[in-house]
Backbone bond lengths (Angstrom), bond angles and torsions (degrees), N, CA, C in turn:
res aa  C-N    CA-C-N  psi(-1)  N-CA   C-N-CA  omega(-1)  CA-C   N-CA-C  phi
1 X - - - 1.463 - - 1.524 109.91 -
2 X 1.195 102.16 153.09 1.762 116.54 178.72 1.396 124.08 -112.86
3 X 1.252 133.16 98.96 1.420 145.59 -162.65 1.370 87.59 -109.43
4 X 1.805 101.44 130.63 1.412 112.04 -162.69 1.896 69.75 -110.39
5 X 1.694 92.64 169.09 1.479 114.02 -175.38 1.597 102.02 -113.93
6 X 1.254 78.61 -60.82 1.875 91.70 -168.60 0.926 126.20 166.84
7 X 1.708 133.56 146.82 1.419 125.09 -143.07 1.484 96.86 -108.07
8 X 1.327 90.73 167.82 1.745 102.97 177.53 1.731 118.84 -87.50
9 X 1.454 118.08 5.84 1.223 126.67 166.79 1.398 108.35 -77.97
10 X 1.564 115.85 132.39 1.205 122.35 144.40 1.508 127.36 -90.31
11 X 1.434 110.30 146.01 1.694 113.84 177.96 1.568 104.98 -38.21
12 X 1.735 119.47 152.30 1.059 97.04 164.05 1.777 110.50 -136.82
13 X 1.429 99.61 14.13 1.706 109.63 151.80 1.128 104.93 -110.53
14 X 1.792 81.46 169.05 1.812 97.61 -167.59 1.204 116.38 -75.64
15 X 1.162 106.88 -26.40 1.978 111.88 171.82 1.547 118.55 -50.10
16 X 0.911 123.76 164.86 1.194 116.17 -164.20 1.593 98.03 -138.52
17 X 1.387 128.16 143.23 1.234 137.18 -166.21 1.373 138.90 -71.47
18 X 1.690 104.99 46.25 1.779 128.64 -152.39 1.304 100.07 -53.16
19 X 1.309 117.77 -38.90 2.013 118.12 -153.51 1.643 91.90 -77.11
20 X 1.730 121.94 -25.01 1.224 105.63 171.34 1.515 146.64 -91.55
21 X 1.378 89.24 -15.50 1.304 124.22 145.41 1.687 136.60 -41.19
22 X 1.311 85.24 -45.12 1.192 95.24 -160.69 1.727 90.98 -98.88
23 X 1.188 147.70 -34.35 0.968 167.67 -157.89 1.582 97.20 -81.55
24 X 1.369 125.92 -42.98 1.570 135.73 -179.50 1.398 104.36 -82.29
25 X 1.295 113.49 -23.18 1.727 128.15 177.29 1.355 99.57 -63.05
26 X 1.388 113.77 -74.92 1.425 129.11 -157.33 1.581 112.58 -58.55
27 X 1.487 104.27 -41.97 1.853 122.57 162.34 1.501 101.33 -22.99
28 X 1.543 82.36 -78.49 1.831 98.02 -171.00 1.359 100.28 -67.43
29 X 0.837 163.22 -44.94 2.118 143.05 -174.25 1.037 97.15 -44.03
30 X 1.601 120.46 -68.20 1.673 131.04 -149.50 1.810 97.19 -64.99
31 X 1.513 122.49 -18.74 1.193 117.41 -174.07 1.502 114.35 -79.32
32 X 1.139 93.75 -29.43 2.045 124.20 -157.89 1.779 79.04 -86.36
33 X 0.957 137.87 -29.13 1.666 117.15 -156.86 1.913 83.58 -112.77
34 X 1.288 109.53 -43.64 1.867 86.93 -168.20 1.607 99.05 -58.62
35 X 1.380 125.24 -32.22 1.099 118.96 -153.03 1.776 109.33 -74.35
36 X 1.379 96.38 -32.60 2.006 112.61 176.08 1.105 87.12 -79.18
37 X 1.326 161.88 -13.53 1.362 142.99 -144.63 1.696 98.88 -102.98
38 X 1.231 101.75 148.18 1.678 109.07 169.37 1.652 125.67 -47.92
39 X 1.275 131.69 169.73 1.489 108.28 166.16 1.507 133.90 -88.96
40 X 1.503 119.00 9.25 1.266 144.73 -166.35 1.669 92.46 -88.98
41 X 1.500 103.11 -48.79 1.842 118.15 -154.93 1.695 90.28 -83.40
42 X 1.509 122.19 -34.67 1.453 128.30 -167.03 2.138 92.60 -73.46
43 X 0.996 93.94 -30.38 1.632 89.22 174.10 0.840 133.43 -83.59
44 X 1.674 115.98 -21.91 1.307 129.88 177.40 1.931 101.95 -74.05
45 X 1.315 103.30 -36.92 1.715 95.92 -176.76 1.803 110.83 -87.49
46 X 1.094 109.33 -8.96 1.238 105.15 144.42 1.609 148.43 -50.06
47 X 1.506 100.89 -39.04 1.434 115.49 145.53 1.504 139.05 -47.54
48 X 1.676 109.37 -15.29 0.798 116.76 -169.79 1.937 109.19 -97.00
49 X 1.091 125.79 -7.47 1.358 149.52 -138.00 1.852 81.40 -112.17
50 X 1.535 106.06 162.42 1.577 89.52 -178.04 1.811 111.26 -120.14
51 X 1.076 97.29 135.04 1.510 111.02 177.31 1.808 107.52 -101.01
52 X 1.858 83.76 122.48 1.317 80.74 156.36 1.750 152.63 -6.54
53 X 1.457 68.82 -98.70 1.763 88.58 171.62 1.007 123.77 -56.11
54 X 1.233 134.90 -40.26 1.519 135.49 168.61 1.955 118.68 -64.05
55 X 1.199 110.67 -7.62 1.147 133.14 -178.93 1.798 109.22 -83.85
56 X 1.001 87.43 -60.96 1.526 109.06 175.18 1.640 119.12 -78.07
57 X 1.290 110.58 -6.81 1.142 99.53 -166.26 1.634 139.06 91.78
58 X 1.515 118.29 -19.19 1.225 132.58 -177.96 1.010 119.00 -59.59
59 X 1.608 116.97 -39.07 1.270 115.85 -162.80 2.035 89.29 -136.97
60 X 1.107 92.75 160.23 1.713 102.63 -174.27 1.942 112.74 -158.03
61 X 1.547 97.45 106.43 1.462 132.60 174.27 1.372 117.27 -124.23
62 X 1.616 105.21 140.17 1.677 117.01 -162.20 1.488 76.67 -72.09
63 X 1.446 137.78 141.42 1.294 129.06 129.68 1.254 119.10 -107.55
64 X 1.536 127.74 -26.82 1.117 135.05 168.80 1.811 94.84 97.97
65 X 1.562 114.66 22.12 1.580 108.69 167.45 1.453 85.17 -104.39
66 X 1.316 100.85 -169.39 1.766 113.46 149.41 1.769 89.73 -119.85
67 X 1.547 94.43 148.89 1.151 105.75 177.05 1.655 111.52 -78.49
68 X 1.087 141.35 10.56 1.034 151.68 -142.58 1.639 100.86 -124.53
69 X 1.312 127.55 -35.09 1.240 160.04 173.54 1.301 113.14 -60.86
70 X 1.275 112.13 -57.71 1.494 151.05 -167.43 1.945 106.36 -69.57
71 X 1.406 113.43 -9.85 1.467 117.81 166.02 1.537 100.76 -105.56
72 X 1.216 132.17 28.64 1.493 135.77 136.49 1.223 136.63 -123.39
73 X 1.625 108.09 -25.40 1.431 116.52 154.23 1.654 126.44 -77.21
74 X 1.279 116.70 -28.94 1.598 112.07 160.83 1.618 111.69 -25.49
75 X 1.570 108.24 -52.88 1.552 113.69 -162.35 1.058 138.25 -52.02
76 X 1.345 113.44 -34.60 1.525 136.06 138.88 1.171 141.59 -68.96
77 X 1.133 123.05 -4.67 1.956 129.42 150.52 1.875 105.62 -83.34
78 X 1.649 90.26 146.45 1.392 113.37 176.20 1.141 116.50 -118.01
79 X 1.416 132.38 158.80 1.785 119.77 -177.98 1.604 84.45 -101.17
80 X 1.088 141.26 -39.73 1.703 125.22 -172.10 1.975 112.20 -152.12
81 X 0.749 105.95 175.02 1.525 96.23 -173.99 1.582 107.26 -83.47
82 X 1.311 142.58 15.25 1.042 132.09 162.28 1.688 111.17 -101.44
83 X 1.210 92.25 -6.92 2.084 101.71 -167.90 2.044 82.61 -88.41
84 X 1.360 128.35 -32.67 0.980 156.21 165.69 1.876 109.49 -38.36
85 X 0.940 86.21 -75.40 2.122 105.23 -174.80 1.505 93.12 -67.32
86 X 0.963 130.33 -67.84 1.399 134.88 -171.50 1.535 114.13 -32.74
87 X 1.225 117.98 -61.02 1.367 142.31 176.85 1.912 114.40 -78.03
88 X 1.431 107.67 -18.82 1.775 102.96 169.76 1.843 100.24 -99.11
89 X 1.014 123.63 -22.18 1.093 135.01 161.10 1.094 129.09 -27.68
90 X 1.565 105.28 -75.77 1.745 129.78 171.21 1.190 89.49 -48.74
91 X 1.355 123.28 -68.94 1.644 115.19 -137.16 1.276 101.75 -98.34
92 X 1.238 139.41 19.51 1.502 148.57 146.86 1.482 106.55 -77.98
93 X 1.419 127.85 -44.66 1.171 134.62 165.61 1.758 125.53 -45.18
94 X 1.239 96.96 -63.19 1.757 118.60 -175.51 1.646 110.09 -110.12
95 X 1.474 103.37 -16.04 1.509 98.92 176.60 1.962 106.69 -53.64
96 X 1.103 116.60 -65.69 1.362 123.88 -177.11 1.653 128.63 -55.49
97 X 0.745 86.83 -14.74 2.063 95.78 162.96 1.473 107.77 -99.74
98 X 1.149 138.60 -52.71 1.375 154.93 158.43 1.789 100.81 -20.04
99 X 1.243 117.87 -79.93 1.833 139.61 163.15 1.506 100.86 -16.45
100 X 1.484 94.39 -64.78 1.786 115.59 -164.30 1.397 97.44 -65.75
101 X 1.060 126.13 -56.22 1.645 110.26 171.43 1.405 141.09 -67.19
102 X 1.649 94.51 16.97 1.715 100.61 -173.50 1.626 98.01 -154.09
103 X 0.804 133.19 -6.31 1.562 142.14 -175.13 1.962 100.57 73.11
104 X 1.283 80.75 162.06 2.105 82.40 175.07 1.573 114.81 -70.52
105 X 1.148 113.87 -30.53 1.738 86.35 171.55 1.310 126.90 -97.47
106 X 1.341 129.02 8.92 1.728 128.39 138.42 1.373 109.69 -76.39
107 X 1.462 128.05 -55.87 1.437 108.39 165.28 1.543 130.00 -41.86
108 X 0.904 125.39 -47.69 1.649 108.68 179.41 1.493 113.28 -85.48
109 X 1.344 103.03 -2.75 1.736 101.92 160.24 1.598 108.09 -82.71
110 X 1.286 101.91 -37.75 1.784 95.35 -176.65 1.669 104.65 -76.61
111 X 1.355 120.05 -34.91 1.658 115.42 -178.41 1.864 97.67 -66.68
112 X 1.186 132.17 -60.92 1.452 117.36 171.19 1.311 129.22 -31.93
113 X 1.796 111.60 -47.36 1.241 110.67 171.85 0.821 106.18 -83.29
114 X 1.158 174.24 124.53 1.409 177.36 -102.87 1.181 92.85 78.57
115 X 1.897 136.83 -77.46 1.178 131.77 167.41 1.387 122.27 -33.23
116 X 1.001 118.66 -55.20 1.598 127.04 -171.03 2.015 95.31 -40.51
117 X 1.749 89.36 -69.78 1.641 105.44 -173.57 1.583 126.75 -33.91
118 X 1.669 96.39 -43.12 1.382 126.82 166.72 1.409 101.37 -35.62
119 X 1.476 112.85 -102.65 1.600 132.93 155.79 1.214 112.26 18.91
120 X 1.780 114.66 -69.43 1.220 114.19 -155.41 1.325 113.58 -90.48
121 X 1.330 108.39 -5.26 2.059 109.49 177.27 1.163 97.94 -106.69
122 X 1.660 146.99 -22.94 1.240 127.64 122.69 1.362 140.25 -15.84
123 X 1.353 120.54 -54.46 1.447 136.64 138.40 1.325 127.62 -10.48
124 X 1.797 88.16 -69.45 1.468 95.85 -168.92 1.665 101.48 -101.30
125 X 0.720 130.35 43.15 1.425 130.73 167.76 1.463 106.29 -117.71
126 X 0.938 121.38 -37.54 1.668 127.33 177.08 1.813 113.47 -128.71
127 X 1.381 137.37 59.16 1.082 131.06 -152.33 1.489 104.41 -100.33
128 X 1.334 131.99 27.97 1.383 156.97 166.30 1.826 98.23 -114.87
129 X 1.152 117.39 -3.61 2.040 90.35 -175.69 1.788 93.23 -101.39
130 X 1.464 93.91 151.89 1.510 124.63 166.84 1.338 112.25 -109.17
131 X 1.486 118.66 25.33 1.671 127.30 160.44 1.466 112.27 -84.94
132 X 1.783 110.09 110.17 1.687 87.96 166.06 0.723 141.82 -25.03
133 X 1.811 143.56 169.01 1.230 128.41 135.83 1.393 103.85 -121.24
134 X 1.559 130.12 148.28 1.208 142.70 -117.31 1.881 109.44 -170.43
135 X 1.403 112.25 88.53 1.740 97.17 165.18 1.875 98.00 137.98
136 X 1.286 97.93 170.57 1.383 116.45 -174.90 1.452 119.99 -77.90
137 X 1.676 108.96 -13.68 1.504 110.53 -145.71 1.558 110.67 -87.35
138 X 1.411 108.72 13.98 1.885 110.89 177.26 1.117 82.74 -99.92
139 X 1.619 145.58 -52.34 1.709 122.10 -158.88 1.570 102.66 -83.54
140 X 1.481 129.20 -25.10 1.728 133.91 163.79 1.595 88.54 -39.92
141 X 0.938 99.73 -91.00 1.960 113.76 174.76 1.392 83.33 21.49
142 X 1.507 95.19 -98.00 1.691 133.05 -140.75 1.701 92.98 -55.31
143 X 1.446 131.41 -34.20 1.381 128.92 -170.64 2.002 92.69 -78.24
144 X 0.808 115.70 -61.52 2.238 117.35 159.25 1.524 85.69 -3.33
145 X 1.203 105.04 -80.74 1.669 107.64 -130.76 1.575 83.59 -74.19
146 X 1.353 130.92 -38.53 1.460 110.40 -148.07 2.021 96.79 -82.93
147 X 1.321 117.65 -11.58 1.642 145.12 170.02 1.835 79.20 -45.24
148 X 1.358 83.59 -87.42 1.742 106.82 -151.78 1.799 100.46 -45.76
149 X 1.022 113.08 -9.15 1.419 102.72 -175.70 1.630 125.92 -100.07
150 X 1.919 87.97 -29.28 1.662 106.43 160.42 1.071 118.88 -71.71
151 X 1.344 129.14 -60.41 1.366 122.07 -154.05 2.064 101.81 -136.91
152 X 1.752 107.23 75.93 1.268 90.89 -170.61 1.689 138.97 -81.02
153 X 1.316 82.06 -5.90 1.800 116.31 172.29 1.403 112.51 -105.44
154 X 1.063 127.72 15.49 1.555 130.28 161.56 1.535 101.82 -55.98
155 X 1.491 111.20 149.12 1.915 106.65 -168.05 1.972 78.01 -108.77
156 X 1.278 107.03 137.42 1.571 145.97 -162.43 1.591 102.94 -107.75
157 X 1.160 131.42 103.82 1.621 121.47 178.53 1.409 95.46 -86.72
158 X 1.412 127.31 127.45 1.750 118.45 175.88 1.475 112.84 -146.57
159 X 0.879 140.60 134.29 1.548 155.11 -150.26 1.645 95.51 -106.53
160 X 1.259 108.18 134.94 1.773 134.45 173.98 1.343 104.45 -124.02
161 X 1.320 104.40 115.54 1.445 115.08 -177.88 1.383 104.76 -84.56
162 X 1.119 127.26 0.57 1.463 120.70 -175.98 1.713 109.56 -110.16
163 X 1.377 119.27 17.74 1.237 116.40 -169.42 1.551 92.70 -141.06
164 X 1.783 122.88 14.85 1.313 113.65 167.90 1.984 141.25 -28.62
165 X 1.343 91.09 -16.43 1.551 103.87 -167.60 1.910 89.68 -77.54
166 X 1.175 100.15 -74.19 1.542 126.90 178.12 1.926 91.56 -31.08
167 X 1.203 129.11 -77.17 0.863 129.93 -159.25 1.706 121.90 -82.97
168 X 1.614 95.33 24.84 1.672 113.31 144.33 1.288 114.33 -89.90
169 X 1.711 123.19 -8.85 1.505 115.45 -168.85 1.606 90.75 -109.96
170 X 0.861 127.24 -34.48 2.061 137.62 179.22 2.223 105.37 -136.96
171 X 1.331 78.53 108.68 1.651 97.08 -151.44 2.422 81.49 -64.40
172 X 1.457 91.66 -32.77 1.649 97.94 -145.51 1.293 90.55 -114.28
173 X 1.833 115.71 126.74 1.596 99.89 157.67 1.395 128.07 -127.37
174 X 1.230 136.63 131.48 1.170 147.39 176.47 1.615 126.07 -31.81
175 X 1.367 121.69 114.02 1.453 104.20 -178.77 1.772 87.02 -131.13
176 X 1.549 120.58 162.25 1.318 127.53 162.23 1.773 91.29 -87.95
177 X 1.425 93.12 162.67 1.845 95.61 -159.23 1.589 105.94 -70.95
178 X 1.770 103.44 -28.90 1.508 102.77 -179.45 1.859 125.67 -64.50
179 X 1.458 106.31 -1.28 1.408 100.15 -176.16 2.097 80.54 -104.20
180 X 0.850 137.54 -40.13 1.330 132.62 -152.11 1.495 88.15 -83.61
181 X 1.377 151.82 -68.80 0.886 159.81 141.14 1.779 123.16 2.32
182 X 1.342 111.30 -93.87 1.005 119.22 121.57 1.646 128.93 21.55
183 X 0.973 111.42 -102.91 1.628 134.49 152.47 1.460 111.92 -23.29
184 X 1.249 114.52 -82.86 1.747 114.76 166.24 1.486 110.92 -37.82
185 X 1.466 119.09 -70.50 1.544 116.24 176.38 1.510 116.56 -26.13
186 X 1.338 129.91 -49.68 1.632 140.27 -151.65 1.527 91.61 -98.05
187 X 1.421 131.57 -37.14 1.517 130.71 166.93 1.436 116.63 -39.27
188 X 1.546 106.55 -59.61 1.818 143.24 -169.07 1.895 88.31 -48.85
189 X 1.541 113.33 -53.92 1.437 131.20 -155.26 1.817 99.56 -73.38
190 X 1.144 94.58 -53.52 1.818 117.30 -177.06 1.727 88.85 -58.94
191 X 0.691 133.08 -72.62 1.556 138.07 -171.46 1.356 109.49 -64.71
192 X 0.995 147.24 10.71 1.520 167.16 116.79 1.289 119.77 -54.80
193 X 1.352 124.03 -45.57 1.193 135.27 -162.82 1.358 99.72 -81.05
194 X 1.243 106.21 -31.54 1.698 102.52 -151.17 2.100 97.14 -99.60
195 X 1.331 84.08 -28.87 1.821 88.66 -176.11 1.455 104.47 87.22
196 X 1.631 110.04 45.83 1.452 103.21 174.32 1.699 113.26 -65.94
197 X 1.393 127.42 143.69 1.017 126.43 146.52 1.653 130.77 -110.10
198 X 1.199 98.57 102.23 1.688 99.14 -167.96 2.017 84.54 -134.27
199 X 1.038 121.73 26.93 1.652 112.20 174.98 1.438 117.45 76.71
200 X 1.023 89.41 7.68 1.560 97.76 -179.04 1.487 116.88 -77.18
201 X 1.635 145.50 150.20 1.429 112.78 -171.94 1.909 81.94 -136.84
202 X 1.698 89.90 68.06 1.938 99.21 156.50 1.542 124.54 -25.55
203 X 1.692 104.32 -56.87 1.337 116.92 -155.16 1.893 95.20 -75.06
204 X 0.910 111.89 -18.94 1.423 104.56 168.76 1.833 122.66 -100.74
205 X 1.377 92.65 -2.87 1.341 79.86 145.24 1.435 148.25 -102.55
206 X 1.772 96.08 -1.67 1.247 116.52 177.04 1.971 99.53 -75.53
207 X 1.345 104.48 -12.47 1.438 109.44 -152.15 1.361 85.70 -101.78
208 X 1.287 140.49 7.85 1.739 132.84 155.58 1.534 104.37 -128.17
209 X 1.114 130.48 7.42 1.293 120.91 148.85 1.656 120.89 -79.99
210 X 0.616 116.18 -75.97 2.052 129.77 156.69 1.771 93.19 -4.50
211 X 0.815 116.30 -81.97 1.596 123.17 -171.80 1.275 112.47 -81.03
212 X 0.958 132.71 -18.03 1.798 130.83 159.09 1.141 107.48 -72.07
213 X 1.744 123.89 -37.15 1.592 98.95 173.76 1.940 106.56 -90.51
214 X 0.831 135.23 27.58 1.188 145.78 -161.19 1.527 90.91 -112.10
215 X 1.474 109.31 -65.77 1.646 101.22 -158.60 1.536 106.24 -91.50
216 X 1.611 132.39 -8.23 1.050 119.58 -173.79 1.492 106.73 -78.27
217 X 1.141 142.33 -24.30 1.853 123.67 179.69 1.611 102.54 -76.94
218 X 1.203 94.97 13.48 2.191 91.60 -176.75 1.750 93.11 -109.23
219 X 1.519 104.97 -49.63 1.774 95.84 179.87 1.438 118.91 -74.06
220 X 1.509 120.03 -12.79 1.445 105.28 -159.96 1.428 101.94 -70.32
221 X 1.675 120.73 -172.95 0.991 114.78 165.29 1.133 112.48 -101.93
222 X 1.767 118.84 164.98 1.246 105.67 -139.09 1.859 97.73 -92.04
223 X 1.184 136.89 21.49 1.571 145.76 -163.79 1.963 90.28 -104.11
224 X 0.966 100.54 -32.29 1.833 110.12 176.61 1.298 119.86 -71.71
225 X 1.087 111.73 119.35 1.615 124.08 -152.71 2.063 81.47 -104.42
226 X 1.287 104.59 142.16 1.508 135.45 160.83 1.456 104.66 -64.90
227 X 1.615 121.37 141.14 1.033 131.11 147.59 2.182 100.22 64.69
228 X 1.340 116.23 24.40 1.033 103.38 167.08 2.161 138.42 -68.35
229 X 1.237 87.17 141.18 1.483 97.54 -164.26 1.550 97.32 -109.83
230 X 1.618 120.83 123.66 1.507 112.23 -170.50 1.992 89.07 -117.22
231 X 1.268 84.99 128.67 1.378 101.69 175.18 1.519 117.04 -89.51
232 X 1.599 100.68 139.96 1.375 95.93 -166.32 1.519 114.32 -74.83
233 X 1.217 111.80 -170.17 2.092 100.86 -163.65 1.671 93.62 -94.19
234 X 1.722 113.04 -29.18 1.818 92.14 -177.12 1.977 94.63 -78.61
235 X 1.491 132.87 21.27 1.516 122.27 169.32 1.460 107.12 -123.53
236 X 1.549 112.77 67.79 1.432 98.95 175.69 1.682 117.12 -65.74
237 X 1.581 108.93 -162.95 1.105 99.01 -145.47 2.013 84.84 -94.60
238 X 1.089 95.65 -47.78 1.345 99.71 177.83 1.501 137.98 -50.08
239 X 1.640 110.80 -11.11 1.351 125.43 -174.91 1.319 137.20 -27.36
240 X 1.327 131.14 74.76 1.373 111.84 174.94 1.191 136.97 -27.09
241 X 1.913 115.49 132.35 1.664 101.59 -166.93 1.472 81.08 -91.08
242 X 1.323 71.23 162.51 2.172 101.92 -178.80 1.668 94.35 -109.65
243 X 1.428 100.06 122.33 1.959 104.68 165.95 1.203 95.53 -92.55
């Protein structure tokens, strides 16, 4: 696995990136209170997470949500605090360039829908299961794709836990976003293909990527160039090649 750190872009308006902020805030409260919370109250917000069957209709329990509801409240429940880090992580990473290219109130309309989208090919991929679904990582998704489309050569600092030795001699290593990015995307696909079951809910993350890169060239603003590549300052643009 690839745990991104943090990118080498700095903001470059003065606003500052509240909706993502605040969005990594709210993650963590709802985590901090199910987790203090009794196990009666931890069940009750369980209801809130989306089930299949009740979605579809298959199956029918008083919960006193609407299931209908429940493809925006899923987004904010976690199954444990590492399903937790994983997912405030990403979008602490790419959440804030993502914002910056759309202002905060198309961004948290596009990070919701992204979730929503998630949800519903989740849905429809299994519309007989009575397994929650649980976490941020269909609207993360949708912030991926709309990343990979802004800035795909942005250099990515990301930590490999499997190369710990190495990374007593170079603590930090460099990726452009399209191999780190990238990389996760073709994992998401591979783990689809194969029908892993390890709890993982792939098909919804394919289900906020798809529509995150869909709606971001409609929200950005329109001064934001697609698919930008920032050249470093010793590669100007003009460079004479050397034979």
């Amino acid at each position: 696995m690839v745990m991104p750190l943090w990118d080498a872009s700095p903001l470059k308006l003065p606003k500052w990136p509240v909706v993502t902020w605040g969005l990594i805030a709210a993650n963590v409260a709802v985590f901090i209170f199910s987790v203090a919370a009794s196990s009666e109250i931890q069940a009750k917000l369980l209801t809130f997470a989306v089930t299949p069957a009740l979605l579809t209709g298959d199956a029918a329990v008083a919960t006193g949500v609407s299931p209908y509801v429940t493809i925006v409240t899923y987004q904010f429940l976690h199954a444990n605090f590492f399903h937790l880090l994983g997912n405030m992580i990403f979008l602490w990473v790419f959440g804030e360039d993502v914002e910056e290219a759309m202002g905060p109130v198309r961004f948290i309309a596009f990070y919701i829908g992204s979730g929503i989208a998630a949800a519903l090919l989740f849905v429809a991929s299994a519309p007989h299961s009575q397994e929650p679904l649980v976490g941020a990582s269909g609207a993360v998704a949708g912030v991926l794709a709309a990343y990979l489309m802004f800035r795909p050569c942005q250099k990515v600092a990301v930590f490999l836990p499997w190369v710990l030795l190495w990374l007593v001699v170079r603590p930090v290593l460099w990726l452009d976003a399209y191999w780190v990015l990238g990389g996760w995307m073709l994992v998401q696909v591979w783990q689809i293909s194969v029908q892993s079951h390890d709890d993982v809910a792939y098909m919804a993350h394919m289900g906020g990527l798809a529509p995150g890169a869909v709606m971001f060239p409609f929200l950005r603003y329109r001064v934001v160039r697609l698919f930008e590549c920032v050249r470093h300052p010793e590669e100007p643009a003009d460079r004479a090649q050397v034979s």
